[in-house]
N, C-alpha and C positions, 0 to 999 in steps of 0.2 A: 597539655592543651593540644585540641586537634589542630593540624593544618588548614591550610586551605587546599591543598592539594589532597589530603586524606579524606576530604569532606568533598571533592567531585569525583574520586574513587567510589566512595561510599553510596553518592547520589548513584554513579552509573549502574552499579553492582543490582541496587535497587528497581532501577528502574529494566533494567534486562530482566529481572524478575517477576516483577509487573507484569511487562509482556508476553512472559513466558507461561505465565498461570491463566491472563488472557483468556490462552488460547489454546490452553490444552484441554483435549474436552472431558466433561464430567459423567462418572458413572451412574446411571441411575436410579440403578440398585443398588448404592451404596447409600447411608443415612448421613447427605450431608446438606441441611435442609434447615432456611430459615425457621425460627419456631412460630414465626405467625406464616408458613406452610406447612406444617406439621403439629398437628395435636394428639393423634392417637394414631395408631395402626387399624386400619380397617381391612376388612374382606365377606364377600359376599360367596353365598354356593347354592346349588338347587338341584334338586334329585326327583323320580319319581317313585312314587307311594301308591300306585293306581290300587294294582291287587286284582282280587278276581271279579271277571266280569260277565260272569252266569251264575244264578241259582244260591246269592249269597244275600239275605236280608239287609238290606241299606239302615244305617245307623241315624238317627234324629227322630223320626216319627214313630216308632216302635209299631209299625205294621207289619205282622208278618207275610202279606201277601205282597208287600214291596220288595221284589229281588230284584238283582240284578242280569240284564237282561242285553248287557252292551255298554256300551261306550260313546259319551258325548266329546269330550274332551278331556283329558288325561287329569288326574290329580298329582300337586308338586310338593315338597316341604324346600322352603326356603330359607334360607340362615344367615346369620350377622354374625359377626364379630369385632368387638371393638375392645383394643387393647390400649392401657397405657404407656407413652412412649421410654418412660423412665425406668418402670415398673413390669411386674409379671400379673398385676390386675389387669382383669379382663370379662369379659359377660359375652354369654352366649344368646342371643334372640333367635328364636325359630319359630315362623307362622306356615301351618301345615293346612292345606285344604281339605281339611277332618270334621267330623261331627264335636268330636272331644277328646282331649288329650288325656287320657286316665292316669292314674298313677302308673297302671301296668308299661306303659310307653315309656316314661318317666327313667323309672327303674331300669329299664332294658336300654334304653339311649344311653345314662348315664354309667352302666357298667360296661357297656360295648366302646366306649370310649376309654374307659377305664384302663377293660381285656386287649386294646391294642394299642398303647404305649403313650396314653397322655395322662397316665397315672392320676396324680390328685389336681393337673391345670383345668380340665373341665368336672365341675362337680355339682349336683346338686346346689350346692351354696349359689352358684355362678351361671348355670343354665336353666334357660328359660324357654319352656314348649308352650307354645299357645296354638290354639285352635281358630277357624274360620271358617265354625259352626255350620260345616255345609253339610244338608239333610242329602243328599243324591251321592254318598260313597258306600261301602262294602262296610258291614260292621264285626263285629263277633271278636274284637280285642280286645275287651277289658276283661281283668281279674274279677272285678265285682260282680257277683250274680245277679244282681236287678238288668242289670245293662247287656247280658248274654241272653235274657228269658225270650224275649223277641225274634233274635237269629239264631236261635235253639243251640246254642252253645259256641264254646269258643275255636273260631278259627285262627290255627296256628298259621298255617299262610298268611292270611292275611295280615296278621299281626307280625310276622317276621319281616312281611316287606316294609312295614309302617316303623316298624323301627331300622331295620337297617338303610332304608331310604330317608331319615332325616338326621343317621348317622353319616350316613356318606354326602348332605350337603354339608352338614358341620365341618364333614374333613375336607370339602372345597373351599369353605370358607375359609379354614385356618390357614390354607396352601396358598390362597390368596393373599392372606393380610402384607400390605404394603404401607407404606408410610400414606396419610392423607388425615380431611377431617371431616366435621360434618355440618350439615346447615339443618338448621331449624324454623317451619313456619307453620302457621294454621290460618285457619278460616271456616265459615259455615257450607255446610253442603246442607241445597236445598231441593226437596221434588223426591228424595227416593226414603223414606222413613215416615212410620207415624208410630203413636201408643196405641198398642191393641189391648191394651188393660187401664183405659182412663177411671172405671172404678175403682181402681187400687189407686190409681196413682190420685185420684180428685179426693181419698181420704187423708192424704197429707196436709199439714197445716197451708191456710189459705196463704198467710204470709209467707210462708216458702217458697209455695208456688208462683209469688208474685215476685217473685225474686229473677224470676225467670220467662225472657218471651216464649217459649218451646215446651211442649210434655214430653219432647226427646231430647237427649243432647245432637246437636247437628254440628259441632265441634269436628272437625277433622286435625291432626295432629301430622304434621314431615318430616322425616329426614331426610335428607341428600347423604349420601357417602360418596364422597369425592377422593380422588387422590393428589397427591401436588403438583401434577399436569391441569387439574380443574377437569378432568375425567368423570365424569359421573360411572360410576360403579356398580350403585343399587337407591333405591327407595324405600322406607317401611312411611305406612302410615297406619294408625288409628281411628276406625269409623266405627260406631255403634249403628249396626242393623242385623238382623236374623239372616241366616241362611237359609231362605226356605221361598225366592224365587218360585224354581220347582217345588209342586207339588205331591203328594203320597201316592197319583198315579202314575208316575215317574218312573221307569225301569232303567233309564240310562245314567251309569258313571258321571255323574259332572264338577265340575268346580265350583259351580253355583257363579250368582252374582259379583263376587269377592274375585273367584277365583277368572272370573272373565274380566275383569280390571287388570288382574295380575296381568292376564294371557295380549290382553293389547296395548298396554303399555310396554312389556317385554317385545311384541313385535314392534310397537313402532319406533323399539332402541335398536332392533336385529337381534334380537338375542337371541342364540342357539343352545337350547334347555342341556343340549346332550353333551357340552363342552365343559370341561372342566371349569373355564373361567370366560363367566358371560353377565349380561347385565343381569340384576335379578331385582325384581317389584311384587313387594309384599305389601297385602290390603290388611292388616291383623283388625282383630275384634277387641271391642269396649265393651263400653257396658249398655248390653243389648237386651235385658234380662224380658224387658216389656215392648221391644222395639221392634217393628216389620216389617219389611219394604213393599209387602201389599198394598199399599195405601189407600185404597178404594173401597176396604174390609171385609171381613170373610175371605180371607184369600187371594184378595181380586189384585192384580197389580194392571200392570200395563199392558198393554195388547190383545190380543186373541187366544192366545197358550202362555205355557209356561215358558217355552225357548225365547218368546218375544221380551217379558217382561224380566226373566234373567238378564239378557242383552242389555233393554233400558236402564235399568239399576245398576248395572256393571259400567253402561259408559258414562252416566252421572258421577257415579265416583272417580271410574280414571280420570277426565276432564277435571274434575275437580284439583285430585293430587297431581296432575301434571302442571294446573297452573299456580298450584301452590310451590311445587318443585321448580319451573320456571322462574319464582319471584323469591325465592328464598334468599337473604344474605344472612345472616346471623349463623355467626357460628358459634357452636357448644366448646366449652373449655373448661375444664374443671377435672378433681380426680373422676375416677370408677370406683366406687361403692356397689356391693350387694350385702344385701341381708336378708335370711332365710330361716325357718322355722319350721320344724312338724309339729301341729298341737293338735291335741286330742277334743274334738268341739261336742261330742258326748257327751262332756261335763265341763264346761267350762266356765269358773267363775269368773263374773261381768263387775267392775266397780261402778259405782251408781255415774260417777260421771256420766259415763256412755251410755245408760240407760233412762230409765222416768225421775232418776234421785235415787234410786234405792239399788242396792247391790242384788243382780237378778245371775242366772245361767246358763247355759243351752244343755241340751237332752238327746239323748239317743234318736236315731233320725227313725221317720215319719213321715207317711204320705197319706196325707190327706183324700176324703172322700173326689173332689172336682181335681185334683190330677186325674182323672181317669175319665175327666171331661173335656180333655187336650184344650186346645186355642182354637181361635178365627181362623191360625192358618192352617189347621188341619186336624177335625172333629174324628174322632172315632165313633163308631158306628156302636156306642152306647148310650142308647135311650135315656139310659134311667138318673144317669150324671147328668151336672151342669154347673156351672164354675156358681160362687157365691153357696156351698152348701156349709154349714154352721153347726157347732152346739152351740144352743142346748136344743135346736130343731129337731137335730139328729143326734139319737143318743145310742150308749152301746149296749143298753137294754133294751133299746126301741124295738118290736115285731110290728112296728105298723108301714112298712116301705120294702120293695122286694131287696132291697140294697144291703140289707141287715141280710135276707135271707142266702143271695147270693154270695157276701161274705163267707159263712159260717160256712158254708159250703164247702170252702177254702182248707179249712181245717185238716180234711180229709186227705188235701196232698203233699206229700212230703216234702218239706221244705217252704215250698209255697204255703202249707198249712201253716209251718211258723210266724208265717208273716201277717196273718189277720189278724186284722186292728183288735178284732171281737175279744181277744187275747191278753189282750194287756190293757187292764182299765187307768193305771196309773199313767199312761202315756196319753190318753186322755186329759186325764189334768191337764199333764207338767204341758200339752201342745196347745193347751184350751184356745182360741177356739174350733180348731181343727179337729174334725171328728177323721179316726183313724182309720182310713185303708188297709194301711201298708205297713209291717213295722219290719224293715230289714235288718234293723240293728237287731235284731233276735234270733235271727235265725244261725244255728250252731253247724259247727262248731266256728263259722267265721259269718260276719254279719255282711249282707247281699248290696252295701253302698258302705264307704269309707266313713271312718268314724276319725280318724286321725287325717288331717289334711294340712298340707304344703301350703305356707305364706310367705313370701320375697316381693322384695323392695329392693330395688337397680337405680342407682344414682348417678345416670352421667353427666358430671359436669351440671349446667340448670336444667337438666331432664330428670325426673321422676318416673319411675315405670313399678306401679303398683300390681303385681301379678296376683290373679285370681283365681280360685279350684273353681267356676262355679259363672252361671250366668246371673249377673247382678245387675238389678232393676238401674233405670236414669237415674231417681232419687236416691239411692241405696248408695251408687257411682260417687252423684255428686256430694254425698257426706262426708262420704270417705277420701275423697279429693279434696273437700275444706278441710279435713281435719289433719291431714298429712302438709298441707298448704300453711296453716297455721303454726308449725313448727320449721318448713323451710322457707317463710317467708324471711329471716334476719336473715338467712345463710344467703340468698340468692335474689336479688331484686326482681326479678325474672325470671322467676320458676314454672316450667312446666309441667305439667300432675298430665298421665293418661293411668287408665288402667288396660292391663291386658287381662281379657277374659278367658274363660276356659282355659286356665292355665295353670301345666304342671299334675294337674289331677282332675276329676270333675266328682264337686256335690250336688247336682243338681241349681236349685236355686235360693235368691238371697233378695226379700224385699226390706223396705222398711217396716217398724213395729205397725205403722197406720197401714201398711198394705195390706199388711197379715191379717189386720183385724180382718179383712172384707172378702176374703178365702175365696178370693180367685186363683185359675189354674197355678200361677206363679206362686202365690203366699201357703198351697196347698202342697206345694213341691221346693218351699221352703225347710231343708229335712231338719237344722237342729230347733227349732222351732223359732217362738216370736222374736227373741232376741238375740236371730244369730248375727242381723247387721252388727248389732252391740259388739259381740265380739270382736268381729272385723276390725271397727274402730276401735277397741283397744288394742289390738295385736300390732293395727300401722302406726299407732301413735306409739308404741315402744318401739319397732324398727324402725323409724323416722328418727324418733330420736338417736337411736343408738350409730344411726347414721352419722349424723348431725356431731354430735360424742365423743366418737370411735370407739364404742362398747360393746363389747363381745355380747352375741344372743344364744342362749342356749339351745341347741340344732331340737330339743325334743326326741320323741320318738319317732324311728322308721315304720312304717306302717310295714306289716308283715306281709314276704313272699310268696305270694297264694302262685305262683307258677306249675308247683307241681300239684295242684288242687281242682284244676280245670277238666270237665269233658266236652264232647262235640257229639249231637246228637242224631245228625243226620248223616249219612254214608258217603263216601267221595265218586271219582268215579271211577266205574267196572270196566268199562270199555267202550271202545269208537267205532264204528261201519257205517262204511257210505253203502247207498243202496245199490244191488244188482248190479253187474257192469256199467258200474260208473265206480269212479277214482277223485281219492280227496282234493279239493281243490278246481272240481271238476265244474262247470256252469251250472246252474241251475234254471237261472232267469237272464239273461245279457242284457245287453245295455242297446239301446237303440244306437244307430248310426250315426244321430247328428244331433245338436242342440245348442242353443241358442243362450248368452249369458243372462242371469237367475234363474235357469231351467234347473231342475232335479234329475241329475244321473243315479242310476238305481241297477246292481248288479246282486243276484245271489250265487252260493258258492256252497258245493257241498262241505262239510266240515268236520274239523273233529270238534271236542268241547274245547272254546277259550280256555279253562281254567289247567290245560295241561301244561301250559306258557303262560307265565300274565304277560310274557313279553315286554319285562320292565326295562325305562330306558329304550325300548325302541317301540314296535307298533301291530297293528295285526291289519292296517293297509297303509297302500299309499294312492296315493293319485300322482301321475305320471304324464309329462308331455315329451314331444318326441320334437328336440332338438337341433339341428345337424347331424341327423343321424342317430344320436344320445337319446337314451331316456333319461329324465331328470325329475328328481322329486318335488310336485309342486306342494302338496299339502300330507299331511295325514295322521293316524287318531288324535293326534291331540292341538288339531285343530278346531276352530270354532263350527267352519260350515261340512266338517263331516260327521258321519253319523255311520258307528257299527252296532248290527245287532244280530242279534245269537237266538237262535229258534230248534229248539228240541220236536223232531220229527217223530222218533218213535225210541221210548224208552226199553218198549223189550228186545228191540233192532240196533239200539244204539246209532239209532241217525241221527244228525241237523245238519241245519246249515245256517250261512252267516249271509247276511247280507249289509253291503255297503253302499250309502249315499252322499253325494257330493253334492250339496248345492253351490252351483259355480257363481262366484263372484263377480262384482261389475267390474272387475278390473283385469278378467282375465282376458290372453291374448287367446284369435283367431288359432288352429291348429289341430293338430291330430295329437289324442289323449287315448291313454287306458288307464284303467285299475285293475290293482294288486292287491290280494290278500294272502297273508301271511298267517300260516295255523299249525298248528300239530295235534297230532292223536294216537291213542291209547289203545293196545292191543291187549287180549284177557289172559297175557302173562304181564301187564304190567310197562311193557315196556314201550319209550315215545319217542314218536321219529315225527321230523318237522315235513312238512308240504308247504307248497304257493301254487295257488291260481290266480290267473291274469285274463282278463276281461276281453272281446276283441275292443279294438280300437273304434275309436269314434272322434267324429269331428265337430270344432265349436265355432259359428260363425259371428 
């Protein structure tokens, strides 16, 4: 039996101990953390992927006369991480301000991950690339020949920065993860989307569509990633709209609408893009398959140009996810799940469930005659197309339309010749009623768009992240959101369903069977044909399940490594000279003396070509105030209100020059300013030495 006296020993011992842990302080980087402050490990990272910015066809519109020409504002790929705290499960999210994430990206992220020492923790299974379908970036990096024909073949540059820039935010990301968790909210965003394919979409059943006030989804979806300080760390959200603000006369770099969401909510957290660990705000893409942010149609969005109506549409959204980010409490808690598949959608048997009742298939991909009758938001300059063209109107014996004739024409060139519809009448059928353009699945020895395509399913906790190869219509979206929903409603009372679009690969596009019937540009650029939603829906109804399970899914086939399959068609560059006694970086045009806030400062510079530096990670100007003495950086290229552009003087001279615009801000202070340009060039052995010119100074009253 204890004493009394063992028993205020006992008390004292205790209670000095008490005191003593008090007050001893805690490490913060050590994991010792209530579990309702701790759900997963998070970490954010963000890199630049701009690339080059002269004389390289911009990816989205397939215009070859769209190069690029300069620099609006820099493009980023931004990255997630969320691990669980118990476990080595984990998912990679990255939204990159890209046209489309190809497989070729895919492949190259996932093995350079691989090639430097995170073996089998990032893979395929578990990472997730999506796009934010913006038309105004550099293209020439896909493996697939359809997607090269336009920027006349593949740029290895370009492509090496676009991967290794959304590997080195991954690797910020994961250097980041720290203990924290995450909040989830939604709500409608209104004013910047509409359907620019209401004939497709009004042949959906009536009932369906009454199911719904919108012929878009205006669903916005948040996360908060916080740490156990209550730190905000990052934001992803989920908006269905196009990237295509700008226009196809567009010659400047830019991040589009999305990417100008990103660019101010990162400033108005301070986030410093160039630091290892900074805030990072990602806009990612849904299901935008018929969706615009034109909304006045034909093109037309907000304002007077295009810079105005990117602007509008970009601070729609950020307001929006900021005040969804502001109101969010709900936090996600649950394991990490993914599930991933290569299936082969060339042939792929459909069970009648998912179909009209009857067990149907998809087919080797096909493009339809009105693909070559682009959209509202940017017509190509062919007469003889126009969205709604059909069999049996149009048939592939028909000689009564020049459209036959100028096919057949086709024939005659290599490769390209493989691809006329005129050529395969059986593709005919199996697409009916799509009369055949394009048939790239034919063309040998490798076919010119993906025949085998990547499907993942990411389960965190009651989020759902349905990733997609391909831009998928609203209705297309929301079937496949009921049908994945339908299986996780027991597991989760409050399940969240997004898709992410252009994701992991790109097949072009994906309507419903009713869309397809009515072969607009979308259901015409639908490549496995009428039922390849069907497949979709059966493919997320077995990884839902197998979620749901915990049943193994068969990885499928890797689509095969066309890397060393690729050419470049156009030549690089020979070499640099500024004219006659003048020196790189030399003035060309200067800047007035004085001016006044929202005036236009305008400077040119003799130059060598951008493309000898993309100058990733940093910039080719700055704008500069003079401080106590100090010059100090106020803005530069990858800001909103600058603007560089690149102007080829004389090609047998090898001149240009660049010139740089500052539109100054209502908020700048009184002062004395210059600008800097930063460049290098190329001598005709090859070799590249950098330069700066600097503007004289001027002053802003």
């Amino acid at each position: 039996m204890m004493t009394l006296k063992y028993l205020k020993q006992s008390f004292i011992i205790l209670l000095a101990l008490f005191i003593l842990f008090s007050y001893f302080p805690t490490n913060k980087n050590v994991s010792v953390y209530a579990d309702s402050d701790f759900d997963y490990y998070v970490g954010a990272g963000i890199y630049d992927i701009t690339g080059p910015p002269a004389e390289v066809v911009m990816m989205g519109y397939a215009n070859p006369s769209m190069t690029t020409k300069g620099i609006h504002f820099r493009l980023k790929s931004r990255a997630f991480i969320m691990k669980e705290k118990e476990t080595e499960n984990s998912v990679v999210f990255v939204s990159a301000d890209l046209g489309q994430i190809f497989h070729s990206v895919t492949q190259g992220v996932v093995q350079k991950l691989k090639d430097n020492g995170y073996g089998d923790l990032y893979s395929y299974n578990n990472v997730l690339l999506s796009a934010t379908h913006n038309h105004s970036g550099p293209g020439g990096y896909a493996h697939d020949g359809l997607y090269n024909v336009s920027t006349f073949g593949f740029h290895e540059d370009n492509y090496n920065v676009i991967v290794n820039g959304i590997y080195e935010s991954i690797v910020r990301a994961h250097q980041n993860l720290e203990p924290g968790y995450i909040e989830i909210n939604e709500g409608v965003v209104d004013g910047t989307s509409s359907n620019r394919s209401e004939v497709a979409y009004n042949n959906n059943p009536i009932e369906e569509r009454n199911q719904y006030e919108d012929n878009v989804d205006k669903t916005m979806t948040l996360l908060n990633f916080r740490n156990t300080d209550g730190e905000l760390l990052g934001i992803i959200n989920w908006f269905a709209v196009h990237g295509v603000s700008m226009g196809q006369d567009n010659q400047y770099i830019s991040g589009e609408n999305k990417g100008y969401s990103s660019y101010l909510y990162e400033k108005e957290m301070q986030s410093n893009n160039g630091d290892d660990k900074t805030f990072v705000a990602a806009f990612a893409q849904a299901n935008l398959g018929d969706v615009t942010p034109n909304i006045f149609g034909d093109g037309v969005g907000y304002g007077d140009n295009d810079f105005e109506s990117t602007k509008k549409s970009g601070e729609i959204q950020y307001e929006a996810a900021k005040s969804l980010s502001e109101t969010a409490h709900v936090r996600i808690s649950g394991p990490i799940v993914t599930k991933h598949e290569f299936k082969d959608f060339s042939n792929l048997e459909i069970d009648g469930k998912y179909t009209d009742g009857e067990a149907k298939r998809t087919y080797p991909s096909a493009l339809g005659y009105s693909f070559a009758a682009g959209t509202e938001d940017g017509r190509p300059d062919l007469g003889m197309f126009e969205e709604g063209m059909t069999q049996p109107e149009y048939k592939i014996d028909g000689y009564d339309n020049i459209i036959t004739y100028a096919r057949d024409l086709l024939v005659i060139v290599p490769q390209i010749g493989e691809m006329s519809g005129s050529l395969y009448p059986e593709l005919w059928e199996q697409h009916y009623p799509k009369p055949i353009l394009f048939a790239p699945s034919q063309v040998k020895p490798d076919p010119w768009t993906p025949q085998i395509i990547p499907l993942q399913m990411v389960q965190i906790g009651q989020l759902s992240i349905l990733a997609v190869p391909s831009e998928i219509t609203t209705m297309a979206g929301r079937r496949l959101i009921d049908i994945v929903q339908e299986n996780m409603a027991d597991q989760f009372s409050n399940n969240h369903i997004v898709i992410a679009g252009l994701a992991n690969s790109y097949s072009s596009y994906v309507t419903t069977p009713e869309e397809y019937e009515t072969q607009q540009y979308e259901g015409a650029s639908t490549l496995f044909g009428k039922w390849t939603l069907s497949g979709y829906l059966q493919e997320f109804d077995k990884l839902s399940k197998a979620i749901i399970n915990n049943e193994n899914i068969e990885p499928g086939p890797i689509p095969k490594d066309l890397t060393d399959e690729q050419v470049y068609l156009l030549p690089g560059i020979v070499f640099d000279a500024p004219p006659i006694f003048r020196d790189f970086g030399d003035i060309k045009d200067n800047v007035n003396t004085s001016y006044n806030v929202g005036d236009n400062v305008k400077v040119s510079f003799w130059s060598g070509h951008p493309n000898n530096n993309f100058r990733t990670e940093s910039t080719y100007l700055e704008v500069q105030q003079l401080i106590n003495g100090e010059w100090e950086v106020i803005a530069d290229d990858g800001d909103w209100e600058t603007k560089f552009l690149w102007n080829r003087e004389s090609t047998l001279f090898g001149t240009s020059s660049s010139t740089v615009e500052w539109e100054i801000p209502s908020n700048t202070e009184s002062g004395t300013y210059r600008i800097v340009h930063y460049g290098a060039y190329q001598t005709i052995t090859g070799n590249v030495y950098e330069y700066t010119g600097k503007s004289s100074e001027f002053s802003i009253n």
